[in-house]
MDAnalysis code that builds the backbone (N, CA, C; Angstrom):
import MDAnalysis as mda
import numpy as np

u = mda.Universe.empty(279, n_residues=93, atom_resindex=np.repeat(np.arange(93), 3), trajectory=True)
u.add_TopologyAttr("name", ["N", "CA", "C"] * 93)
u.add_TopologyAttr("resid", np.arange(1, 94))
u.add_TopologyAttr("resname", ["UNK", "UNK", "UNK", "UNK", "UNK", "UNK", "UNK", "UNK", "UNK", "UNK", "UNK", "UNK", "UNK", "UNK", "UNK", "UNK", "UNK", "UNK", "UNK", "UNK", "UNK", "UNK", "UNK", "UNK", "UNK", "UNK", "UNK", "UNK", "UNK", "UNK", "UNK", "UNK", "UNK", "UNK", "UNK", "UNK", "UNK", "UNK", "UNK", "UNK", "UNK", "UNK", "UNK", "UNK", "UNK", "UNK", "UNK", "UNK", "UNK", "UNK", "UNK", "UNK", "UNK", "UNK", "UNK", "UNK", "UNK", "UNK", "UNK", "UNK", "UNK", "UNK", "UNK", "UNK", "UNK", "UNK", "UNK", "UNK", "UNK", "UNK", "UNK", "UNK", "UNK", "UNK", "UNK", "UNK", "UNK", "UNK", "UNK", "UNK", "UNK", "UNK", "UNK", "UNK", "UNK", "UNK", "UNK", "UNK", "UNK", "UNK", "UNK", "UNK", "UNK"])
u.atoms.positions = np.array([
    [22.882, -3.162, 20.065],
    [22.721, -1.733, 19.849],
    [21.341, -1.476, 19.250],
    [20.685, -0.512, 19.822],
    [19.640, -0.185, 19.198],
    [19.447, 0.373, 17.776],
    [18.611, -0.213, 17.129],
    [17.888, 0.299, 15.547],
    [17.719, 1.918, 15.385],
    [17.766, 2.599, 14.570],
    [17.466, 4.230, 14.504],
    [15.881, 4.348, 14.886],
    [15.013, 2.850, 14.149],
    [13.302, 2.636, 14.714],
    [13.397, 2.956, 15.917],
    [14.137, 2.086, 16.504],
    [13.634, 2.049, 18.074],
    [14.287, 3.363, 18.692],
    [15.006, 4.068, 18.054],
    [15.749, 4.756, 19.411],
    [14.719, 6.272, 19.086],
    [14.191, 6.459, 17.583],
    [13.155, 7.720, 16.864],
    [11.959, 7.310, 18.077],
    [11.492, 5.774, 18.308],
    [10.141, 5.148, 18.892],
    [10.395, 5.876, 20.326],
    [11.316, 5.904, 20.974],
    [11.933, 6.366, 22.048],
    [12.011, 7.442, 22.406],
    [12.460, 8.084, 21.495],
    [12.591, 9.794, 21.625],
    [11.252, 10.436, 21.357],
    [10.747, 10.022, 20.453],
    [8.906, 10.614, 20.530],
    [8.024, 10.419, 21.764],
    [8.254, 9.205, 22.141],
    [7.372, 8.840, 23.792],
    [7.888, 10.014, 24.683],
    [9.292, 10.167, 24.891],
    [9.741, 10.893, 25.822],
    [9.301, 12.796, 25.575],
    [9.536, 13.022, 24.436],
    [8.518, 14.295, 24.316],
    [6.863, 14.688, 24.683],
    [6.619, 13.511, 24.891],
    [5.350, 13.983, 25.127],
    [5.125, 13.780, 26.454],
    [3.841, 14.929, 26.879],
    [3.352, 15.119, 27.545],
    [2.044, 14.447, 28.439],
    [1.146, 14.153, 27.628],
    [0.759, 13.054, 28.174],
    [0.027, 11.729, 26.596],
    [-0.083, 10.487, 27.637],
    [-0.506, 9.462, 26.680],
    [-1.320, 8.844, 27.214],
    [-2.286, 8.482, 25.997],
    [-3.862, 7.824, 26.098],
    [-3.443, 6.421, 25.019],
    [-4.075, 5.354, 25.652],
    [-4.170, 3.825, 24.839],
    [-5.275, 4.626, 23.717],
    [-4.694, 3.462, 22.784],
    [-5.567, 4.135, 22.082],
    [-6.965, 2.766, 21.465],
    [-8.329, 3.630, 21.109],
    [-9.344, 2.306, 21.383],
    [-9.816, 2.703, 19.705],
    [-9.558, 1.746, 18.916],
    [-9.951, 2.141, 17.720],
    [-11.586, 2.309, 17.228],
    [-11.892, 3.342, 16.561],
    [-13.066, 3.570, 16.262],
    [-13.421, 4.408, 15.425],
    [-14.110, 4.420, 14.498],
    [-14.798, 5.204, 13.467],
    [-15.535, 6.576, 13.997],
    [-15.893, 6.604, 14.911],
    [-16.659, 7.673, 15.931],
    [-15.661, 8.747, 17.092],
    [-14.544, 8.148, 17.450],
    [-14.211, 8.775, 18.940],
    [-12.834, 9.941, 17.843],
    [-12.884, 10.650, 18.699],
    [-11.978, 11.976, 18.396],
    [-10.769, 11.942, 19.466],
    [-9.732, 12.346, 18.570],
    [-8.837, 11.959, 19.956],
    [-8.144, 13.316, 20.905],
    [-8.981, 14.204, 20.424],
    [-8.365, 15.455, 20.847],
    [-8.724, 15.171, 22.157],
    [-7.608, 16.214, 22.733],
    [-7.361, 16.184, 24.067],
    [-7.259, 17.886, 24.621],
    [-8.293, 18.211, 25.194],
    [-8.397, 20.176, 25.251],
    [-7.907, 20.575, 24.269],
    [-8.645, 19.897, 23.279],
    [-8.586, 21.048, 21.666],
    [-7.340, 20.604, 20.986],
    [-6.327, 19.809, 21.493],
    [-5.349, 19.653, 20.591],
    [-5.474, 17.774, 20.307],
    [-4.841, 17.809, 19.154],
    [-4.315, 16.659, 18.683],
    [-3.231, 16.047, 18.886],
    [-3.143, 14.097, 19.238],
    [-1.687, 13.574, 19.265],
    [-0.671, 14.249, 18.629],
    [0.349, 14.194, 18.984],
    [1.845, 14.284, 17.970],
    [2.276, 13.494, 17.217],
    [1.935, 12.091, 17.940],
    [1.578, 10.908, 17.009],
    [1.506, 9.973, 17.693],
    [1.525, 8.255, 16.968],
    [1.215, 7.006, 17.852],
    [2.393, 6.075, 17.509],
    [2.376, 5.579, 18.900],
    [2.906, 4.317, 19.120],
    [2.595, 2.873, 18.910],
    [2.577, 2.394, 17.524],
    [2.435, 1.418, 17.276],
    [3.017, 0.076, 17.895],
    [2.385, -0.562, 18.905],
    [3.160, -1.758, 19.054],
    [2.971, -3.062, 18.702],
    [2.047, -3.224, 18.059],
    [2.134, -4.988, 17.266],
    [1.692, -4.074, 15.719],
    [2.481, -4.409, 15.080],
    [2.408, -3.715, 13.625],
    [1.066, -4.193, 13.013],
    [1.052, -3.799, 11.670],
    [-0.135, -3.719, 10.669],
    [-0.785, -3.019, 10.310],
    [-1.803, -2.618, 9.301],
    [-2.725, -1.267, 8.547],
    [-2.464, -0.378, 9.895],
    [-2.769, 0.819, 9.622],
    [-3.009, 1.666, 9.920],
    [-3.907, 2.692, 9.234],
    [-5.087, 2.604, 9.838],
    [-6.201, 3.494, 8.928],
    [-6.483, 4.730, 9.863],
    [-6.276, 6.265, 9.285],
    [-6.241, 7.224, 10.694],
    [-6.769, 8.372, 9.339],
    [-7.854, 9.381, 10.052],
    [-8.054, 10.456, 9.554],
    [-7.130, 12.059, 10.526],
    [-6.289, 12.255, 9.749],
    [-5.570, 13.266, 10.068],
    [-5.846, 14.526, 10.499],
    [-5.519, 15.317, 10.913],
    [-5.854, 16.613, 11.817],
    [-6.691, 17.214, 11.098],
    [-6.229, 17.650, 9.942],
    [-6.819, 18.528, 9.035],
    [-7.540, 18.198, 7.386],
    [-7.753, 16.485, 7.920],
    [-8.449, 15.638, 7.071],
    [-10.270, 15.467, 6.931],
    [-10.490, 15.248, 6.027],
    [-12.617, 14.432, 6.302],
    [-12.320, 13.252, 5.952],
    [-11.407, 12.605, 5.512],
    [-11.496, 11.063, 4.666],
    [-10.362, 10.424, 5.315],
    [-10.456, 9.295, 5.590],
    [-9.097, 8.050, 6.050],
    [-8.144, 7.676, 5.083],
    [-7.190, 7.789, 5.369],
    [-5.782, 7.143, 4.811],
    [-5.461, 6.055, 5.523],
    [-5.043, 5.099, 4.707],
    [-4.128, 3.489, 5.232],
    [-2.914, 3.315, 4.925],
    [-2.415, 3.485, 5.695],
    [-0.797, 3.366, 5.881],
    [-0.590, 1.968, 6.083],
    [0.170, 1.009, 5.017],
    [-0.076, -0.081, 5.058],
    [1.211, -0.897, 5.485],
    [1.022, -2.042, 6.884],
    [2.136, -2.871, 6.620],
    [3.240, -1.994, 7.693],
    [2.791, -1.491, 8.979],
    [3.658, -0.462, 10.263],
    [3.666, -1.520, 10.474],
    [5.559, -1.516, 10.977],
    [6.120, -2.670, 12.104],
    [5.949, -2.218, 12.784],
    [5.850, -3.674, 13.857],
    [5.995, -3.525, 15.190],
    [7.305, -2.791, 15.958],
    [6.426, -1.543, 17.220],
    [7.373, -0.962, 18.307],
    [7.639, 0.444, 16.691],
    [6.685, 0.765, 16.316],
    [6.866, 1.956, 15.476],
    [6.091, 3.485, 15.918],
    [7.182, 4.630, 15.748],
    [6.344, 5.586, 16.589],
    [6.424, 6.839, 15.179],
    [4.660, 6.567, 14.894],
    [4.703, 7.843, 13.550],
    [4.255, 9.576, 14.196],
    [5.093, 10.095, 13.660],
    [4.440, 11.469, 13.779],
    [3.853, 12.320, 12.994],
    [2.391, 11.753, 13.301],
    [1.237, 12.291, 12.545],
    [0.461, 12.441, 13.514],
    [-0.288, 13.700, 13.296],
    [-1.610, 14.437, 14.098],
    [-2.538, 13.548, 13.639],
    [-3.396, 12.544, 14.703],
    [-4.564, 11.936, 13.464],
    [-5.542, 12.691, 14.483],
    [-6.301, 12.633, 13.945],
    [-7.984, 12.861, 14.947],
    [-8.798, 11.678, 14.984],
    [-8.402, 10.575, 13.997],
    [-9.367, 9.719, 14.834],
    [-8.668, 8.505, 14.177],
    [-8.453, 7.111, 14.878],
    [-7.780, 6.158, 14.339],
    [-8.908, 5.368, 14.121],
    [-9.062, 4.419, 12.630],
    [-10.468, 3.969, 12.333],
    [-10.218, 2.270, 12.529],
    [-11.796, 1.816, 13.185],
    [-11.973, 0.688, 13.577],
    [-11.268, -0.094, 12.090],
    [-10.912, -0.247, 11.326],
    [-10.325, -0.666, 10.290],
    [-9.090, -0.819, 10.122],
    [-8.073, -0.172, 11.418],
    [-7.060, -0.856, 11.710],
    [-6.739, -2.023, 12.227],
    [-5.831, -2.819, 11.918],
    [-5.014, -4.092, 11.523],
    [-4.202, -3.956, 13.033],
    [-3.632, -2.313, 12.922],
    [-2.637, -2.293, 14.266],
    [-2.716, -2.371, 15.629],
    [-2.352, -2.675, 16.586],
    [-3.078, -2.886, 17.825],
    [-1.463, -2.151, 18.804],
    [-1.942, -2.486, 19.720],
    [-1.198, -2.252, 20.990],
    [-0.609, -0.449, 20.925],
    [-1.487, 0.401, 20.442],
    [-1.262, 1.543, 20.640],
    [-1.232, 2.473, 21.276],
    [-0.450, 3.487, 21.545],
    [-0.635, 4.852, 22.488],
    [-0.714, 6.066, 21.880],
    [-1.158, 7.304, 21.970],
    [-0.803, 8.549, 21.198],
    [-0.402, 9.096, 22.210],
    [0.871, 10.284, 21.958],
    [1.187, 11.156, 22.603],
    [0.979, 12.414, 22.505],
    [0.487, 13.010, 23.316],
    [0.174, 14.879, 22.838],
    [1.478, 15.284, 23.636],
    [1.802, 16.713, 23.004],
    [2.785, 17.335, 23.486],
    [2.309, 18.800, 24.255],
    [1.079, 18.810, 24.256],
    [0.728, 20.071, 25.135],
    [-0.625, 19.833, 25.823],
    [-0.193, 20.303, 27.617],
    [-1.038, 19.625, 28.391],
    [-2.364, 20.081, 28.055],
])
């Protein structure tokens, strides 16, 4: 039987509209025609360093398992993440 993780990881992918891999970097913005992810799909866990929608400075969310799906608007996920195998989902085309 599935975990409440996996089945929340599940139900967030399926709301969205469309999804971009995501390429970590200190520079790239992840908006997509003006809007921001809904959030990301973490799939090999670890840090997570992301400046948020309505942020100037990075937060580290420390220690995301793997196959984890957070819902947070980031605008930019920073080369200083640990986490890998990611996707973001936006919910409006």
């Amino acid at each position: 039987m599935p975990q409440y993780s996996e089945i929340r990881a599940i139900n967030g992918l399926l709301g969205c509209k469309k999804l971009r891999v995501v390429v970590k970097s200190d520079a790239t913005d992840l908006a997509v025609a003006g809007a921001y992810p809904a959030g990301i799909w973490v799939g090999t866990g670890g840090d997570l360093s992301i400046i948020a929608e309505d942020d100037t400075s990075a937060v580290t969310i420390t220690g995301v398992p793997n196959g984890t799906w957070i819902d947070i608007h980031a605008k930019k996920i920073m080369a200083a993440t640990t986490a890998s195998n990611m996707v973001v989902g936006y919910n409006r085309p």
